[in-house]
C-alpha positions in Angstrom: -0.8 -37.7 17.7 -0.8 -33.9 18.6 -4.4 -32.0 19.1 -4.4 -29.1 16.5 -6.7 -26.5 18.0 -7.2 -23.4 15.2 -6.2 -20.2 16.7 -10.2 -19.0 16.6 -11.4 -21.8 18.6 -8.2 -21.4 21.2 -9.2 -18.1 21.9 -12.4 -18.8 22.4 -11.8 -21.7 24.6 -8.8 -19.1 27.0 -12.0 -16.8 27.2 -14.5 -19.7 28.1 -12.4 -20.7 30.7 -11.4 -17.1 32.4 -15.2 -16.6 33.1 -15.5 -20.2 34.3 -12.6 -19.7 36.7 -14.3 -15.6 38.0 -17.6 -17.7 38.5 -16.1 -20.3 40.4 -14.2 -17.4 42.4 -17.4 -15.5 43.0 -20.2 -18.0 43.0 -18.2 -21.3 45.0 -15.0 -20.0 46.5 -16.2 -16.6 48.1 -19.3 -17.9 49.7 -17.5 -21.1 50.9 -14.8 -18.8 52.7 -17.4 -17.5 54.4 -19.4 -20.0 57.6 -21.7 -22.1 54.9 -22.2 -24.7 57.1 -23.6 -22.4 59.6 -25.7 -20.1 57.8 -28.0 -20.6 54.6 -27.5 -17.5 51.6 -30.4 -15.8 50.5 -31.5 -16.2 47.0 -30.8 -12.2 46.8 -26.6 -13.5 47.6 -26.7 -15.6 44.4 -28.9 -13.2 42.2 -26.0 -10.4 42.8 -23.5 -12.9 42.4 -24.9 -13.7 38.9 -25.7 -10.3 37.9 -21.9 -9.3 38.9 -20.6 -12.0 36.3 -22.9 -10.9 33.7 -22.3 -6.8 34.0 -18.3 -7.9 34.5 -18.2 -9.9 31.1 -20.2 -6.6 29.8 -17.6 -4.0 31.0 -14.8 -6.8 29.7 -16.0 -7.0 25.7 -17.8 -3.2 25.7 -13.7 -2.3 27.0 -11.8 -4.4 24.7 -13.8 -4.1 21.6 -15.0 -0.5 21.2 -12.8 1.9 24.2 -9.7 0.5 23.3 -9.4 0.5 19.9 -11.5 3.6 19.1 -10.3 5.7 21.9 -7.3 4.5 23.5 -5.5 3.4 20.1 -6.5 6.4 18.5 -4.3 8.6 20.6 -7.1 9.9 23.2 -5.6 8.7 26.5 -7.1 11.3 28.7 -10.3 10.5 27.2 -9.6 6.6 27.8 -9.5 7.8 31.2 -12.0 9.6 31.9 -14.4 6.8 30.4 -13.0 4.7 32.5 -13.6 6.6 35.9 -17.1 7.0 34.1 -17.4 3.6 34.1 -16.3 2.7 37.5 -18.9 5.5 38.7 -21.6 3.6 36.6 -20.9 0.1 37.6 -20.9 1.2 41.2 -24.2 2.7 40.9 -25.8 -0.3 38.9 -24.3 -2.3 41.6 -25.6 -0.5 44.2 -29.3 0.1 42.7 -29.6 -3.9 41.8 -29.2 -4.8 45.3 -32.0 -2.2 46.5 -34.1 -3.3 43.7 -33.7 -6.8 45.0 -33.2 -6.4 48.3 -29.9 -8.0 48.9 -28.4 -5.8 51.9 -31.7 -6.1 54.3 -31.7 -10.0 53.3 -27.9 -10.8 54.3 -28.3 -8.7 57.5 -31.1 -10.9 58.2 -28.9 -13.7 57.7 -25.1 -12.6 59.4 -27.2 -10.4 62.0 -30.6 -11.3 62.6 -30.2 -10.0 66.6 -29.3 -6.4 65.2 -31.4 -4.0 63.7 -31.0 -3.3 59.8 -30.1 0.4 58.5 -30.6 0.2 54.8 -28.4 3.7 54.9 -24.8 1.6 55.5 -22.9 -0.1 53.3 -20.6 -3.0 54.2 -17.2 -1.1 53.1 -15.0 -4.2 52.7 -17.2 -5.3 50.3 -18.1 -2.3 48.0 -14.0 -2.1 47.7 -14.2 -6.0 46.6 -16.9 -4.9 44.0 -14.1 -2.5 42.4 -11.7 -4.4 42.5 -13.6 -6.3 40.2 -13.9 -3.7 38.0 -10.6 -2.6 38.0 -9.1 -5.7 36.8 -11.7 -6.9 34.3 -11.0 -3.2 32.9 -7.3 -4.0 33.1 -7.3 -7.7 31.7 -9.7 -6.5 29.3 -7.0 -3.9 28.1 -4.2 -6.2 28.2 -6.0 -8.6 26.2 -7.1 -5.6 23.3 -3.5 -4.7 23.3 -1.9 -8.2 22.8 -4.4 -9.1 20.1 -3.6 -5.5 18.3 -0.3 -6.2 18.4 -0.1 -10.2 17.1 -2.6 -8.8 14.1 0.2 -5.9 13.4 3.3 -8.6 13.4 0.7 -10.7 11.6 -0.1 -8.2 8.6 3.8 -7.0 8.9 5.3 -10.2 8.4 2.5 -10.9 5.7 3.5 -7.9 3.8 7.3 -8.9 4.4 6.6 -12.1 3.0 4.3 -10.4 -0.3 7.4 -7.6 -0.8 10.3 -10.9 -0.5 7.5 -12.9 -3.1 7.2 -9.4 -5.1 10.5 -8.6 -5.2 12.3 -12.1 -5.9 9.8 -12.1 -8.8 11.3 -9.2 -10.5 15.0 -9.9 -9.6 14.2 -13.0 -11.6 12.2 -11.3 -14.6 15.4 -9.6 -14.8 17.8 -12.2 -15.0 15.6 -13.6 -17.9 16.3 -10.6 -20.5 19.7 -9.9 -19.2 21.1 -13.9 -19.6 19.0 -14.3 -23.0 20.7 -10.7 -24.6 24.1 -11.9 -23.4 23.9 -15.4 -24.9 22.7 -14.4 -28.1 25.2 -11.7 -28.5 28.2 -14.7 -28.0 25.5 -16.8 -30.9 25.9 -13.4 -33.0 29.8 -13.3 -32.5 29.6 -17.1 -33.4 27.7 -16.9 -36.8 31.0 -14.9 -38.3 33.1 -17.6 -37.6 31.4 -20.8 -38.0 27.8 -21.3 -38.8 27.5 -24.7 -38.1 28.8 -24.3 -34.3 26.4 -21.3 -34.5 23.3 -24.0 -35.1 24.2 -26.0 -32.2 24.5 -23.6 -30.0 21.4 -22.3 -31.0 20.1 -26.0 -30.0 21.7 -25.7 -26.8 20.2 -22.2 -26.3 16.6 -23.6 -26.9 17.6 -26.2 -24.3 18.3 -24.1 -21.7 15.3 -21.7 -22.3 13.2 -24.6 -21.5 15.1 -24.2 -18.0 14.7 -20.6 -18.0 11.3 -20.7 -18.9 9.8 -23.6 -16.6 12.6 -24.3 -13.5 13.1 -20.3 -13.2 9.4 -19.9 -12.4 9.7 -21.8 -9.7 11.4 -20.9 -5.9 13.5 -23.4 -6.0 14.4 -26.8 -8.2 17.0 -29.5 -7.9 20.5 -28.8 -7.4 21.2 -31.4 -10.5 19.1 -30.2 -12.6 20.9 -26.5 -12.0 24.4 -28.3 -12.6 23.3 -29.1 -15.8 22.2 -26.2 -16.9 25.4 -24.7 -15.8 26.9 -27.1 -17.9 25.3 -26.5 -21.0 25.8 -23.0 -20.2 29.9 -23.8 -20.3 29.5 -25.4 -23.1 28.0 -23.1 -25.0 30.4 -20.3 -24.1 33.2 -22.8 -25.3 32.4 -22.8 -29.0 32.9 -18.6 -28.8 36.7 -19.4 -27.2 39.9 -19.7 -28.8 42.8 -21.5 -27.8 44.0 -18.9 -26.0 41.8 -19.5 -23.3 42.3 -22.3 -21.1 39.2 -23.9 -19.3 39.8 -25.4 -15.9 36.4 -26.8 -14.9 35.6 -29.2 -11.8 31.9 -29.8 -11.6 30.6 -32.7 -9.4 27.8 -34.1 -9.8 25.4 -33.8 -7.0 24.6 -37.0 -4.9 21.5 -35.9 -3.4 18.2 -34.4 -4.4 19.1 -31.1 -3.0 16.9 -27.8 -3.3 18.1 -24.2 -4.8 17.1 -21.4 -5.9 16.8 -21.4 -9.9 19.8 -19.7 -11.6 21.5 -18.1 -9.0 24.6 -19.2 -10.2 24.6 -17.6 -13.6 25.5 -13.9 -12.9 28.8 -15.6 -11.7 29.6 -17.5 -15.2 28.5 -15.1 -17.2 30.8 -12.1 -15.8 33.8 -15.5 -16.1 33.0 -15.2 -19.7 32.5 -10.8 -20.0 36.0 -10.0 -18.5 37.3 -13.0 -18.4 38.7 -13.7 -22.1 41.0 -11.8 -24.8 41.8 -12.7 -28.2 45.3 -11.5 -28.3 46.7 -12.2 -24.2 46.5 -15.6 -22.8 43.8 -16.2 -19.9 42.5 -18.9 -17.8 39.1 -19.1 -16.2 38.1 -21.6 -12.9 35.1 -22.8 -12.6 34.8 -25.6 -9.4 31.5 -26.8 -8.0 31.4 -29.0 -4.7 29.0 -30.3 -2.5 29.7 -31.5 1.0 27.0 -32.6 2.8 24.0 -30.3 2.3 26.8 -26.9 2.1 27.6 -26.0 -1.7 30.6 -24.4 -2.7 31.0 -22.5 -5.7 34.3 -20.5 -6.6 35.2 -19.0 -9.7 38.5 -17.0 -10.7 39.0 -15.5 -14.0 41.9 -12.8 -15.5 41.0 -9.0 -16.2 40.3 -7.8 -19.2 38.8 -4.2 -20.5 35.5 -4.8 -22.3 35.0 -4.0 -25.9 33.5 -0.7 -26.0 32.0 -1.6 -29.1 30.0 -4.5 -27.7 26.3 -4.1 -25.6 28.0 -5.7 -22.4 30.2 -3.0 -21.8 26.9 -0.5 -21.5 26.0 -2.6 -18.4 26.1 -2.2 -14.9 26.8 -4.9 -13.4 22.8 -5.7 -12.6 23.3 -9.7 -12.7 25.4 -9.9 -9.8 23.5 -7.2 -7.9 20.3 -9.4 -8.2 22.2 -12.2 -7.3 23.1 -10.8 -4.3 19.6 -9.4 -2.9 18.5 -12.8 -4.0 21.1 -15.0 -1.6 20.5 -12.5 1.3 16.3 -13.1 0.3 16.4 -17.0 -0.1 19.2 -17.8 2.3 19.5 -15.1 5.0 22.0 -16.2 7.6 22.6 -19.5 5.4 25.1 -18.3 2.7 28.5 -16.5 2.7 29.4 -14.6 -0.6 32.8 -13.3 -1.3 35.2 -11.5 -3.9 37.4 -9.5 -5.4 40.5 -8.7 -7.5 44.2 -9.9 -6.8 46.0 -6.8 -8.4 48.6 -8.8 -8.7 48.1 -11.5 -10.7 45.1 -9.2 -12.6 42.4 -11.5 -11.2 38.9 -11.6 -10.6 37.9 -14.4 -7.8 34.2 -15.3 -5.8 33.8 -17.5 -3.1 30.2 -18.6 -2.3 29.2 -20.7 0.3 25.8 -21.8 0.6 23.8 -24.2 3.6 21.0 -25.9 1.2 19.5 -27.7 4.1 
């Protein structure tokens, strides 16, 4: 079973162990490098050693937590520097004055040289230089570590906002695709009722039917692939009691054979401009309509004849705002996963699309 560690208590436990490896470094590796089995340290060795790690973890969170982000991050570089030379000259000093106050450098002469006399006026170079060294890279980890965590909170509020803007803006491609499918199948129910009122009552039941998708599945992100068959379906068969026998249906629709997942609706922009352009009352036309499923890969294709809209009717005031949504949708919901295409054959007068789309 794998260990889940929250990200908190990781980074508390990559700190925890970075000062447990500088005090092994300073308080067991150093003085065993030096003869241990020949000499005894003064209390005074381990009392600096101590106070180093403290003033170091000091220098580490005072660096990370209040220079970086309110000097360096704000733009004031030279000022970032010149705190940290500051700094450097202040942790050498404190350095310095803890040892006199304790009386480190006459007790480890006492120890390495106890034939020599002491001069409390020299310093041991080699290790002053060790001392900022120190410094220097718990300034520079310290840094690093500000800098990383700056940035994985910015790619973490970026890609939060990304994902609130895709949430935000799928929401209102769909609120639009309500309104704009509802006005469009009413206006074919509207046609209908001049012709034959009792086709115009069942397709009113079928309407109601298909609201209930609208108004449940479409509030969703995504539903099942047969239940969005259907409703394409009922959608066709709808737009057949408006057709005459001019127009010739050629429909292949299978039925899905696994519980896939889709988006709600994302189909429909395609039908519905089948059914806009796609029929005439005097010339005769022919719409396709073919669903298949291969695997977890739908493909959707539709092809319909050219016709100019009635001017008088509401559809030809549109602009085409079903399919646009239906396209920032596929590149929202399945970016690198879907393949649209389409066109017109001049030739033949045709409108065709060509979707392809990796539900997996």
């Amino acid at each position: 079973m794998a260990l889940f560690i929250p990200k908190k208590n990781l980074s508390l436990i990559v700190h925890l162990l970075g000062w447990i490896m500088l005090c092994v470094v300073l308080l067991l590796l150093s003085p065993l490098s030096w003869r241990m089995g020949e000499v005894q340290l003064p209390v005074q060795f381990w009392a600096k050693q101590i106070f180093l790690v403290g003033i170091l973890i000091t220098i580490f969170y005072s660096n990370s937590s209040l220079l970086v982000p309110r000097v360096l991050l704000e733009g004031k570089n030279y000022l970032y520097l010149l705190g940290i030379i500051v700094g450097a000259v202040f942790f050498y000093g404190l350095v310095v004055y803890f040892e006199q106050f304790i009386g480190y450098g006459k007790a480890m002469h006492e120890t390495f040289n106890p034939d020599r006399p002491w001069d409390p006026k020299k310093r041991w170079i080699p290790g002053d230089v060790f001392q900022v060294l120190l410094y220097v890279i718990s300034i520079g980890l310290s840094t690093s570590v500000a800098l990383v965590q700056k940035w994985q909170h910015d790619e973490s509020r970026r890609r939060e906002l990304d994902r609130q803007r895709v949430n935000t803006e799928l929401s209102y491609l769909k609120a639009q695709i309500n309104p704009h499918f509802f006005f469009n199948t009413l206006n074919n129910i509207y046609a209908l009722t001049n012709l034959d009122v009792s086709k115009a009552q069942e397709a009113l039941l079928k309407l109601s039917r298909m609201m209930r998708y609208v108004l449940y599945e479409n509030q969703k992100n995504e539903t099942l692939l047969s239940k969005e068959v259907r409703f394409i379906e009922d959608y066709i068969e709808l737009m057949k009691m408006r057709l005459s026998s001019k127009v010739k249906l050629n429909i292949q629709i299978e039925e899905p054979k696994e519980d896939l997942i889709i988006a709600p609706m994302l189909l429909l922009p395609f039908l519905e401009n089948c059914f806009k352009h796609g029929i005439s009352s005097q010339q005769e036309s022919e719409i396709l309509i073919k669903v298949e499923i291969m695997g977890d890969t739908l493909f959707f294709e539709t092809r319909n004849h050219i016709f100019p809209v009635n001017p008088d009717s509401p559809e030809a005031h549109e602009n085409g705002i079903g399919l646009t949504n239906t396209q920032r949708r596929l590149s929202l919901i399945y970016p690198q996963k879907h393949r649209l295409k389409f066109g017109k054959d001049e030739a033949k007068q045709e409108y065709w699309v060509n979707l392809t789309i990796n539900l997996s």
